[in-house]
N, C-alpha and C positions, 0 to 999 in steps of 0.2 A: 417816358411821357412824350407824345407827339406836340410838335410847335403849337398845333389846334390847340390840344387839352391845355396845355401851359398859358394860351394864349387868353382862352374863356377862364380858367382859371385865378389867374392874374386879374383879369375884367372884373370878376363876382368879387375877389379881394379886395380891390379900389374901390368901387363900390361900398363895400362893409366897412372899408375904413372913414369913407365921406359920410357914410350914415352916424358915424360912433363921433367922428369929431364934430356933427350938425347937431345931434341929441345931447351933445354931453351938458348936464346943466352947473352951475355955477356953485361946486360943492365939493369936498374933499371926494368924494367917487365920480363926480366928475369929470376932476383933475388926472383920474386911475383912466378914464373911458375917452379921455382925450389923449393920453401916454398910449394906451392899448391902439386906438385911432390914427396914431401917430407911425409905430410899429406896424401895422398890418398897411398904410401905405407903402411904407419902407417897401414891407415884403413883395407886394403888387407890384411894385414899378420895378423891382429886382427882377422879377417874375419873366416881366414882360420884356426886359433887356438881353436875358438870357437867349441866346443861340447855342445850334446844335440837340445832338439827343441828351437825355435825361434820363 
């Protein structure tokens, strides 16, 4: 995966993760949509830290 792909990538992930933790409502699946929200930041900003090929 080129630094681009990884780069837009990572972007659309952060993204998905700020929408999940913005939407999550105040409810035991909530609580799962904010955990999940939580994780896919995680993985975005890992994403985007990574240097080198893939």
């Amino acid at each position: 995966m080129t630094t681009k792909n990884r780069r837009i990538l990572a972007v659309f992930i952060i993204i998905v993760g700020a929408l999940l933790l913005l939407f999550a409502p105040e409810s035991p699946g909530g609580i799962v949509l904010l955990v999940v929200g939580i994780a896919i930041e995680i993985i975005g900003i890992t994403l985007e830290k990574m240097k080198g090929g893939g």
